[in-house]
C-alpha positions as CSV (number, residue, x, y, z in Angstrom):
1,X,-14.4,1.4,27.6
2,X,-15.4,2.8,31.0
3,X,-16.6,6.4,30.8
4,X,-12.9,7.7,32.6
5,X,-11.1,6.3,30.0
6,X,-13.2,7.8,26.9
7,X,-13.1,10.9,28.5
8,X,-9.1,10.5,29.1
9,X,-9.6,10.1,25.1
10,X,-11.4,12.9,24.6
11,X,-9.1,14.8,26.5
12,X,-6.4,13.7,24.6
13,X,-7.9,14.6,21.5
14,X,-8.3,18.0,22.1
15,X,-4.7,18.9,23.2
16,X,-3.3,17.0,20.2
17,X,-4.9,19.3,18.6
18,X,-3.8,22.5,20.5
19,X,-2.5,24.8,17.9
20,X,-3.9,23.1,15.1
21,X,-6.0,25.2,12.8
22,X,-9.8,25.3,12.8
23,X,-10.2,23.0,9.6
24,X,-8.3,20.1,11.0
25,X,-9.9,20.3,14.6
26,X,-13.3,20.2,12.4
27,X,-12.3,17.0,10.6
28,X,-11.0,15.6,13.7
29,X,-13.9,16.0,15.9
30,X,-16.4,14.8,13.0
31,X,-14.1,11.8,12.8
32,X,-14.4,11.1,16.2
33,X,-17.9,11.1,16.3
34,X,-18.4,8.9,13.6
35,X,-16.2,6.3,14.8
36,X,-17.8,6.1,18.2
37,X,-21.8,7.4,17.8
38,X,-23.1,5.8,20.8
39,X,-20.3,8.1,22.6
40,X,-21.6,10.7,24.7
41,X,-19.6,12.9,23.9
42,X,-20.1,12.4,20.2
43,X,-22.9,15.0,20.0
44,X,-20.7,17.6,21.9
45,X,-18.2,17.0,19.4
46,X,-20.7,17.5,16.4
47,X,-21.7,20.3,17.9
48,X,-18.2,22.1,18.6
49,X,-17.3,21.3,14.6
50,X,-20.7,22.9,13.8
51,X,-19.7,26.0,15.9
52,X,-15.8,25.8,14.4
53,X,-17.7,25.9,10.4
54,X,-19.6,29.0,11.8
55,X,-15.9,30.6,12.4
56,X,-15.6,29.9,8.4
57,X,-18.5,31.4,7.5
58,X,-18.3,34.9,5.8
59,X,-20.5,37.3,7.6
60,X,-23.9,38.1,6.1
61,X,-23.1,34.5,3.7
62,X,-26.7,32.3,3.5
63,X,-26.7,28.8,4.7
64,X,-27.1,27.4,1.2
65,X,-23.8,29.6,-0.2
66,X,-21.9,28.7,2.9
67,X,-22.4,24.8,2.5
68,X,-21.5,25.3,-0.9
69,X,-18.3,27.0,-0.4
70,X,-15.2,24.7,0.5
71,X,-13.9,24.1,4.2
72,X,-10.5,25.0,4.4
73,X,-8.4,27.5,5.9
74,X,-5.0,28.7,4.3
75,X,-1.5,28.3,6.1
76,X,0.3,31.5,6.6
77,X,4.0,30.2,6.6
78,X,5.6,26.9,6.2
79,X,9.4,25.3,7.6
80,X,12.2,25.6,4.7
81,X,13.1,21.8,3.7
82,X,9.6,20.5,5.6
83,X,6.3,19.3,3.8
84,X,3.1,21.3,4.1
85,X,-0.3,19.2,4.6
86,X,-2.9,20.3,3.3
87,X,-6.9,19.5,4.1
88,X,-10.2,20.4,2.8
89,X,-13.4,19.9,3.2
90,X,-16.1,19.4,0.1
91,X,-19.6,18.6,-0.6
92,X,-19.5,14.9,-0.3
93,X,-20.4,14.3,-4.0
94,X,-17.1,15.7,-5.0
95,X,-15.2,12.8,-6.5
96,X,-11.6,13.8,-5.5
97,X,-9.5,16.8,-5.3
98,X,-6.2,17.7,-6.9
99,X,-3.5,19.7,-5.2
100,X,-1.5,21.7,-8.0
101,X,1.6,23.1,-5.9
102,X,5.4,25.4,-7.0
103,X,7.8,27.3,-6.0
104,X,6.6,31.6,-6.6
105,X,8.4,32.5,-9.6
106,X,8.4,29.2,-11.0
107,X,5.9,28.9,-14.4
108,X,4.8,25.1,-14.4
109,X,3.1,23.1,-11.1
110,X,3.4,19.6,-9.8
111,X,0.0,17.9,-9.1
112,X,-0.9,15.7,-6.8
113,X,-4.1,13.7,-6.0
114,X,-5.1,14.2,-2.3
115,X,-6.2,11.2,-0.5
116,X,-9.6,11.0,0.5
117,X,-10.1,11.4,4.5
118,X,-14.0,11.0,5.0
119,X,-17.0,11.5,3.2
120,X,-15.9,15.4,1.5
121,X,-12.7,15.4,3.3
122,X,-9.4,15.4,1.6
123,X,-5.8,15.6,2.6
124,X,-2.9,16.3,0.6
125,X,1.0,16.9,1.1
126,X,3.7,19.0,-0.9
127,X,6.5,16.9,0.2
128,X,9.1,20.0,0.5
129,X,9.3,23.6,0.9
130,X,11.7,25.4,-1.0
131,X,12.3,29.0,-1.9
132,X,10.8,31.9,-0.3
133,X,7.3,31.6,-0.7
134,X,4.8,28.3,-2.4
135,X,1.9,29.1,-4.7
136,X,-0.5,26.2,-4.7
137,X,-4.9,25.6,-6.1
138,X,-7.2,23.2,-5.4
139,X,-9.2,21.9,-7.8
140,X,-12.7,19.2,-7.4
141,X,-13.1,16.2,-9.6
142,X,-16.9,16.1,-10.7
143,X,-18.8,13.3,-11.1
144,X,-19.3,14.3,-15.0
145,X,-15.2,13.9,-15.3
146,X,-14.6,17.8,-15.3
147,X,-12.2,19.5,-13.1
148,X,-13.5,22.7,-11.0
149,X,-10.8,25.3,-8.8
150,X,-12.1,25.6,-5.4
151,X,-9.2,27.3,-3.7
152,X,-7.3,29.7,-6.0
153,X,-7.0,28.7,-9.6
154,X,-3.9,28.8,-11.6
155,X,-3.3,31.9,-12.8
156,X,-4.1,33.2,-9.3
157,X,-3.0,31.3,-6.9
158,X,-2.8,31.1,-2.9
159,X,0.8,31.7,-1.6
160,X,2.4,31.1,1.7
161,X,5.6,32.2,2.9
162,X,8.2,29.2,3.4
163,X,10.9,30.6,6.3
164,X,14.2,29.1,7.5
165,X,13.3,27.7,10.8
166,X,16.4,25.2,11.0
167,X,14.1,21.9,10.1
168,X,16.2,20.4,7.6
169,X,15.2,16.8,6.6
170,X,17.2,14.5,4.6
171,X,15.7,14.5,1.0
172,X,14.1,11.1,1.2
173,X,13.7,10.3,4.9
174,X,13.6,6.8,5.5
175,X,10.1,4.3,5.2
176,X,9.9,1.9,7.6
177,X,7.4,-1.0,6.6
178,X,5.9,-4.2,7.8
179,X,3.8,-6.6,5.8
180,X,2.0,-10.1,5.8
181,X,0.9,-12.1,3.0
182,X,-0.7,-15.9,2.9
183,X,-1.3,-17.8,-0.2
184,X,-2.8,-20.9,-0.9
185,X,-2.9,-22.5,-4.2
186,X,-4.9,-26.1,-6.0
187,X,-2.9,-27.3,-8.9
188,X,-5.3,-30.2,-9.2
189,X,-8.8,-29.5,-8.1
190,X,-9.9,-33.0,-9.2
191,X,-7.5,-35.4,-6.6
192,X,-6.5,-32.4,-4.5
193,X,-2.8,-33.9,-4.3
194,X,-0.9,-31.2,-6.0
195,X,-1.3,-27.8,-3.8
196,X,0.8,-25.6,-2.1
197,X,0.8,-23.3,0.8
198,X,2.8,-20.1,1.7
199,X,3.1,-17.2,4.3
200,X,5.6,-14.6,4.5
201,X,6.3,-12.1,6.8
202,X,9.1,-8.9,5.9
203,X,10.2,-6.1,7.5
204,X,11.7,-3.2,5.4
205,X,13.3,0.1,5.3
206,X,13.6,2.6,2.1
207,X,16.4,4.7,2.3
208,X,16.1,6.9,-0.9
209,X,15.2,6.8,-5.0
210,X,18.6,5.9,-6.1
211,X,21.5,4.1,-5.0
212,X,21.0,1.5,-1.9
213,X,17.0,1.9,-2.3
214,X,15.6,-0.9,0.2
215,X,17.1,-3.4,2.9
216,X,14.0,-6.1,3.8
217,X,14.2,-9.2,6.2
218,X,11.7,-11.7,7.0
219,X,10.8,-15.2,7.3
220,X,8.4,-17.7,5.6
221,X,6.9,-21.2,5.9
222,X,6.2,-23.0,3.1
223,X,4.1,-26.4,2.8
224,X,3.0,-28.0,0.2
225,X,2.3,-31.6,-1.9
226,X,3.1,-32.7,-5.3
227,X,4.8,-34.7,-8.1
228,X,5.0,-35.9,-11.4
229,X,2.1,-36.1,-13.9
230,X,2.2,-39.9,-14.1
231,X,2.5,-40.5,-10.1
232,X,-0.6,-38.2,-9.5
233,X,-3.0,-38.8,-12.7
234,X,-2.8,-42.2,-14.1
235,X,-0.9,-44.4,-10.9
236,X,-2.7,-42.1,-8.3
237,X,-0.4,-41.8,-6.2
238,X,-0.6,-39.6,-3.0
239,X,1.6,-36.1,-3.4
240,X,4.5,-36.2,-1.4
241,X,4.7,-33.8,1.1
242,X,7.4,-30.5,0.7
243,X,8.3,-28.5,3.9
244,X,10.2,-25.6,4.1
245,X,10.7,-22.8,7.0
246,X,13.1,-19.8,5.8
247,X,14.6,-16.8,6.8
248,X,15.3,-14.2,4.0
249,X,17.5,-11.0,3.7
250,X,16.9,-8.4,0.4
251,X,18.5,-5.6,-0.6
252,X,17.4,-3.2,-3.6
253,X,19.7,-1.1,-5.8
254,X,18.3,1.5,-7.4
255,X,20.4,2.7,-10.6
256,X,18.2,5.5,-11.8
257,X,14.4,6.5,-10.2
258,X,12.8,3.8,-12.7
259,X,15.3,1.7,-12.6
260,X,16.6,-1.1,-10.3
261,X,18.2,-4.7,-8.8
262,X,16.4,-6.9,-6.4
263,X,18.7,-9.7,-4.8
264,X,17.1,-12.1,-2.2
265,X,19.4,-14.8,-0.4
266,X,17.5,-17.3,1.6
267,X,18.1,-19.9,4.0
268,X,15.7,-22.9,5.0
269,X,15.2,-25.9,7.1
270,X,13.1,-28.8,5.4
271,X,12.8,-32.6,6.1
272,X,16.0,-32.9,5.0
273,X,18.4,-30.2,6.5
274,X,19.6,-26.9,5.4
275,X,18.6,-25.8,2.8
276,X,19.7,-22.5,0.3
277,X,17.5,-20.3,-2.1
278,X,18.0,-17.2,-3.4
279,X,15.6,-15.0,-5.6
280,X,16.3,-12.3,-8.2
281,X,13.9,-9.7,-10.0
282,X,14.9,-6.5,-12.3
283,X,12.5,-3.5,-11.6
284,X,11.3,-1.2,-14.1
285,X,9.8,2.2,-12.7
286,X,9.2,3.2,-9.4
287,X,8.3,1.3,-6.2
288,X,6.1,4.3,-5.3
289,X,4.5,3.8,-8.9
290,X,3.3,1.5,-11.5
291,X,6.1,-0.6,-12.1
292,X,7.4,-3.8,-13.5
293,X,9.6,-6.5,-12.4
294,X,10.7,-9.5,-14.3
295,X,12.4,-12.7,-12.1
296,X,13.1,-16.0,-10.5
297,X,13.4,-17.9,-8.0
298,X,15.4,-21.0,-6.4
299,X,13.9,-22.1,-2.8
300,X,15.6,-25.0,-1.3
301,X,14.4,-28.4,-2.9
302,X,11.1,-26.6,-3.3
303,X,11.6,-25.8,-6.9
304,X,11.9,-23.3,-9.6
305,X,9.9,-20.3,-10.2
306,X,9.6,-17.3,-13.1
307,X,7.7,-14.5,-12.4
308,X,6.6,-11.3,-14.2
309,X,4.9,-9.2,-11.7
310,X,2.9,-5.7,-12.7
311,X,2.2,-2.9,-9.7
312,X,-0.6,-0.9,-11.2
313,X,-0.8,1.7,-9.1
314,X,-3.0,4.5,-11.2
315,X,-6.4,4.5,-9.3
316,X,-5.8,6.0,-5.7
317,X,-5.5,4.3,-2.7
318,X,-6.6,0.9,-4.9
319,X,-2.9,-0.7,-5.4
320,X,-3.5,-3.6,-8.3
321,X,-1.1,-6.2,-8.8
322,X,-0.7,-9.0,-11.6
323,X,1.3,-11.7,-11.6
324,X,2.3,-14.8,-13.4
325,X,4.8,-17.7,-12.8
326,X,6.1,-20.5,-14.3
327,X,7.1,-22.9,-11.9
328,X,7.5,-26.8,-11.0
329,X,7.1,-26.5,-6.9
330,X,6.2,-27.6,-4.9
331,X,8.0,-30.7,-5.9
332,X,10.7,-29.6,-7.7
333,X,13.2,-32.2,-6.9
334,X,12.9,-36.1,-6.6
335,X,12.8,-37.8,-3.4
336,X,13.8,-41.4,-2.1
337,X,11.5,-44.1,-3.2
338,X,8.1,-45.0,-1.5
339,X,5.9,-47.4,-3.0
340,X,2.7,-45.2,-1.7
341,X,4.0,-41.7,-2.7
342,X,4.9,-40.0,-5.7
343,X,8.8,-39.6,-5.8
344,X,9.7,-37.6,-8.9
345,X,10.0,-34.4,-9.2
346,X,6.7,-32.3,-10.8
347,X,6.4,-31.3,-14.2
348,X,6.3,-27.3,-15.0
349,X,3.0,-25.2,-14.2
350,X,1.7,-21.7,-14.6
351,X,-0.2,-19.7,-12.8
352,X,-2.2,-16.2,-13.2
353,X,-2.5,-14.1,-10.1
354,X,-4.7,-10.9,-9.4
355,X,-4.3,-9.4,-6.0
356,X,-6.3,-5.9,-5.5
357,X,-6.0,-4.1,-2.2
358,X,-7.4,-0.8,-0.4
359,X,-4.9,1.9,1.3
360,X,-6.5,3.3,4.1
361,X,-5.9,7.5,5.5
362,X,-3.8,5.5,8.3
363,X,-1.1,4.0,6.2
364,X,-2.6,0.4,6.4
365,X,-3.2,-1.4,3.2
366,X,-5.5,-4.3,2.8
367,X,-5.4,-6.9,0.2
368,X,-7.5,-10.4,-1.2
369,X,-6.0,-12.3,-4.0
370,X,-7.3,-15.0,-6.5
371,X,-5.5,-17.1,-8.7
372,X,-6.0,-20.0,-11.2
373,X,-3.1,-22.5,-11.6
374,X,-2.4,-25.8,-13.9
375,X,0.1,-28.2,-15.3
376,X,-2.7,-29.2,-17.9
377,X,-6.5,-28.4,-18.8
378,X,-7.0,-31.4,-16.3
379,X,-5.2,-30.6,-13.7
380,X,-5.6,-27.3,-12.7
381,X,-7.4,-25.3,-10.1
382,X,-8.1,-22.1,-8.1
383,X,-6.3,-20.3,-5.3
384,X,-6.7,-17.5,-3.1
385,X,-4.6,-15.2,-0.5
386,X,-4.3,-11.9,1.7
387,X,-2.2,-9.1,2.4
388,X,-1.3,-6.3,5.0
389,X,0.9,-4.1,4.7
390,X,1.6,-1.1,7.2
391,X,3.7,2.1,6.8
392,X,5.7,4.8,9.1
C-alpha cells in the first residue's frame, strides 16, 4: 500500500484503541508489527509497546523479575449481563493459560481455556456478568504438564465490580456463520470410473442451546460417475455420469443442551429434472462440543447414504472430525440403456473420513480432509477435501 494509506491504518489503529487499557494496546501494536515488518512504522510501534510494558513494571523491579512477571492489567468494573475479555501476556514457553472465573460468594469456579493470541499472548472471555462483583485466577500450563497461578490463585482471587449499566443481552445472542467445503472421492483407483465430486456452500444462524437451535441454507453441486460391479470390473464399461445442483434449507431442534434433531429438505436439478432429497441426523452433545450425530441421507437419484459423524473438539482451536458412510452414490439408481455405459444402479460402499482443521484468534477456521473409500479390496481408493468456516 502507498505510505498515505498505511499511515491512514496506523491511524486507525490507534483510535480503535482509545480507551482501551495498556495490555491490549501492547498486544495490538506488537501484532501490528509482526504482520507488516518491513513497515516503517513497525519499529515505532515496537518501541511504544516497549514503553507501554515499562508502565507495568513495578518501580525498583530488575529486568529479569519483570520479564518474568505476567503482562496483564486487571479490569476495575464490568456491565451486568455483558462478557468480560480478558488478555495476558506470558513468557512464550507457556503452553496455555486457564481462566477460572465466579460470581463473589459463590464456592466452586467455571474454567475456561483462553485462546492463544500470539507467541505468550492469551485471550479469554467470561461469557456473563452477574451479581455484584466476579472473582476470577489465571493459571499457566507448563510444558512438564503442571499448572502454575499467575494472576490471583484460588483461595485469593482478583475481583471486579460488575454494575448495572443497562447492557442487557439476550442469554445466547445469535451466531451468524458462513462455511465452504469441497470433497472429492476414488472409489476405484484402478479404472478411475467410479468417483464422485462435491461442494457445499451454507449459511447459518444459532439462536440458542435449546429449543429452535439453528436455521442453515445453502446450495451444492454434485458430480460424479459410477455403476454396478459387473458394468465397471469385468464388462468395463465407462461410469455413467450423475449430475446434481441443489439448494437446501435445515433447521435444528434442540430438546435438551446435549440433545437434538437435524432435518434437511433439499431440492435439485439433474439430467433429468427436479429432483427431491432430504437428509436427517440425531445429535448427541453440544454443537459447541464434542458431539455425535448418527444419519442419512436421500439426494435426488444420486443415492443413499448412512453416516456416523464424531466432532472431537477437546484440543483447542484444533476441531477433529470422523466420519464414516455407507452409501451406493453416486449411482444409486438405474438409468436408460446405452450399450457404452454402465446403466445399473451401483452396489453399496463405505467410506472412512478424517478431516482436522485449525481455528484461528479471528473466528476463521481452516480445514484438509482425507479419506479412503471401496465397494471391495479391489476397487477402492483415496480422497481428499477442504473446509472454511467463518464466524460473527
Amino acid at each position: 500500500p502507498s505510505q498515505r494509506t498505511e499511515a491512514d491504518d496506523v491511524a486507525d489503529l490507534v483510535r480503535g484503541l482509545s480507551g482501551d487499557g495498556i495490555a491490549p494496546r501492547i498486544l495490538a501494536y506488537e501484532r501490528y508489527a509482526r504482520a507488516h515488518p518491513g513497515s516503517p512504522y513497525a519499529r515505532p510501534l515496537l518501541e511504544e509497546a516497549q514503553a507501554l510494558r515499562q508502565l507495568l513494571k513495578p518501580a525498583g523491579e530488575t529486568a529479569a523479575v519483570a520479564a518474568a512477571k505476567p503482562l496483564f492489567e486487571p479490569p476495575s468494573a464490568g456491565a451486568l449481563g455483558a462478557p468480560m475479555d480478558l488478555a495476558i501476556g506470558l513468557d512464550p514457553k507457556v503452553q496455555g493459560a486457564i481462566l477460572h472465573h465466579r460470581n463473589a460468594g459463590d464456592t466452586t469456579y467455571a474454567s475456561i481455556t483462553m485462546n492463544r493470541a500470539g507467541p505468550g499472548y492469551f485471550q479469554g472471555r467470561i461469557p456473563k456478568l452477574s451479581g455484584r462483583a466476579a472473582e476470577y485466577f489465571i493459571e499457566a500450563a507448563l510444558a512438564n504438564g503442571t499448572t502454575e497461578a499467575v494472576v490471583g490463585s484460588a483461595a485469593e482471587p482478583k475481583a471486579f465490580a460488575v454494575r448495572d449499566m443497562g447492557v442487557h443481552p439476550s442469554k445466547d445472542p445469535n451466531i451468524y456463520s458462513a462455511a465452504v467445503l469441497t470433497d472429492y472421492a476414488v472409489f476405484n483407483l484402478k479404472r478411475n470410473n467410479d468417483t464422485t465430486f462435491q461442494t457445499e456452500g451454507t449459511f447459518g444462524v444459532r439462536f440458542r442451546d435449546e429449543g429452535l437451535r439453528a436455521l442453515r441454507t445453502g446450495f451444492g453441486v454434485y458430480r460424479g460417475k459410477g455403476g454396478s460391479l459387473d458394468e465397471l470390473d469385468v464388462q468395463g464399461l465407462s461410469g455413467r455420469s450423475v449430475g446434481l445442483t441443489y439448494g437446501h434449507l435445515e433447521g435444528e431442534y434442540a430438546f435438551t443442551e446435549s440433545f437434538s434433531a437435524i432435518a434437511r429438505a433439499i431440492v435439485g436439478l439433474g439430467d433429468r429434472g427436479v429432483s427431491p432429497g432430504a437428509q436427517g441426523f440425531v445429535r448427541i452433545g453440544s454443537d459447541r462440543k464434542t458431539n455425535l450425530a448418527l444419519g442419512g441421507e436421500v439426494l435426488g437419484l444420486v443415492g443413499l447414504r448412512g453416516i456416523v459423524q464424531l466432532e472431537w473438539n477437546t484440543i483447542p482451536n484444533v476441531p477433529i472430525l470422523l466420519r464414516s458412510e455407507v452409501t451406493n452414490q453416486p449411482a444409486g439408481s438405474s438409468a436408460s440403456p446405452d450399450p457404452t455405459r454402465s446403466t445399473r444402479s451401483g452396489e453399496i460402499g463405505a467410506r472412512a473420513i478424517v478431516q482436522a482443521g485449525y481455528r484461528w484468534p479471528f473466528r476463521l477456521t481452516t480445514s484438509v480432509r482425507l479419506s479412503y473409500q471401496g465397494r471391495t479390496i479391489n476397487h477402492a481408493g483415496p480422497g481428499a477435501g477442504a473446509a472454511v468456516s467463518y464466524e460473527w
